[in-house]
C-alpha positions in Angstrom: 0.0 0.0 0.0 1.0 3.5 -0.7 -0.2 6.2 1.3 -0.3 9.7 0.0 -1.4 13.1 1.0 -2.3 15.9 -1.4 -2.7 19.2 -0.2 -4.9 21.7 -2.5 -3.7 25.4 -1.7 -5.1 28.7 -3.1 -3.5 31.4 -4.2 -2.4 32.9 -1.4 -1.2 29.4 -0.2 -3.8 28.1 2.0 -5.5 24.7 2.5 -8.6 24.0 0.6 -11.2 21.3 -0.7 -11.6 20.7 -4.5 -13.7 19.4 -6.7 -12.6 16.9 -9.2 -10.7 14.2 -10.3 -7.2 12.9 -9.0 -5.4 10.8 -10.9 -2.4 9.2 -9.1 0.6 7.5 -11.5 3.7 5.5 -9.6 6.2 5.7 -12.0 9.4 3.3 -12.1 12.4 3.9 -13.8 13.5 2.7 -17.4 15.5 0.4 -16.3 17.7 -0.1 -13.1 20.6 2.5 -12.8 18.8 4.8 -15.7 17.5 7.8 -14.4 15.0 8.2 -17.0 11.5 8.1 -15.4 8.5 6.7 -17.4 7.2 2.8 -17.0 4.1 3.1 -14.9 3.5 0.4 -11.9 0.3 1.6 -10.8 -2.1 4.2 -11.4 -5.2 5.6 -9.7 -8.3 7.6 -10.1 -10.1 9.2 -6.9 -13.3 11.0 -7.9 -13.9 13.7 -5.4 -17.3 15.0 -6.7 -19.7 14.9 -3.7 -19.8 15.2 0.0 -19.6 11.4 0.6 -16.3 11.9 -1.6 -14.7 14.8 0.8 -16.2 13.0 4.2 -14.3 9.6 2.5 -10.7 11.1 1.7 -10.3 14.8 3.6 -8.7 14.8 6.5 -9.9 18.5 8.5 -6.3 18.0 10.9 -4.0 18.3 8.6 -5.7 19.5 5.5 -4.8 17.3 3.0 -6.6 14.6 1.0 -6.0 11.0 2.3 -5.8 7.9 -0.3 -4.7 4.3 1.0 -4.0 3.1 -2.4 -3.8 -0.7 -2.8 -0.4 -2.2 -4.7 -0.1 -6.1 -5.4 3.5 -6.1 -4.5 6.6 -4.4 -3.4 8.5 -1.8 -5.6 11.7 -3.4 -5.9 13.1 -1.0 -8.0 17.0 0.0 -7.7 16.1 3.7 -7.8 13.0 5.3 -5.7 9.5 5.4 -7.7 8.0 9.3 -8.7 4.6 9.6 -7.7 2.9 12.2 -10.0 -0.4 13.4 -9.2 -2.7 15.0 -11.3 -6.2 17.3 -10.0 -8.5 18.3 -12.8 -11.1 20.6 -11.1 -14.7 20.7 -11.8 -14.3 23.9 -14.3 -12.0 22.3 -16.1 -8.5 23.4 -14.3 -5.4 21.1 -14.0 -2.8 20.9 -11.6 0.3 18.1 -11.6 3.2 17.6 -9.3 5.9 15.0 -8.7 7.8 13.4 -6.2 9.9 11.2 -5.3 8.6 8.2 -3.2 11.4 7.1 -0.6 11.8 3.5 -1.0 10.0 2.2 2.8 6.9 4.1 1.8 6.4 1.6 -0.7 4.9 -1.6 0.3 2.8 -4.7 -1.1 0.4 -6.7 -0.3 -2.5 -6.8 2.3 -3.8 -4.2 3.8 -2.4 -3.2 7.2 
């Protein structure tokens, strides 16, 4: 499981809640030793369109969204994984950052 959390800021750089879509992409690299990111692992897609959808993944203490996201196995990878993450507001507006994932945040198999 990979756990991850996005914080949406305004302008001014404050905390808020969105609506829209997140789509989450663990990246590997080419091949061991290349520093060349690009072969995706996993990739995710977290609707947050409705209140059910905020209650579900916003977390009011420390602001951010919150998403558990299942993996079938370990990254194993000789180099750390990028996470990029991807918000597409409701009007249409998209936002994408990367980073890197460090190696024992990256686990597989069941749920803890």
């Amino acid at each position: 499981m990979l756990v991850a959390r996005i914080e949406l800021a305004d302008a001014m750089g404050d905390s808020v809640k969105g609506s829209g879509k997140f789509r989450l992409v663990l990246l590997g690299h080419e091949h061991d030793g290349d520093s060349s990111i690009g072969t995706p692992l996993y990739s995710w897609r977290v609707p947050i369109l409705s209140r059910a959808d905020q209650y579900e993944h916003y977390d009011s203490v420390t602001r951010t969204y919150l998403f558990k996201l299942k993996m079938d196995r370990a990254y194993r990878g000789a180099q750390p994984p990028v996470l990029r993450v991807t918000f597409t507001s409701a009007r249409g507006d998209r936002l994408e950052v990367e980073d890197t994932v460090p190696p024992q945040h990256v686990s597989g198999g069941a749920e803890p």
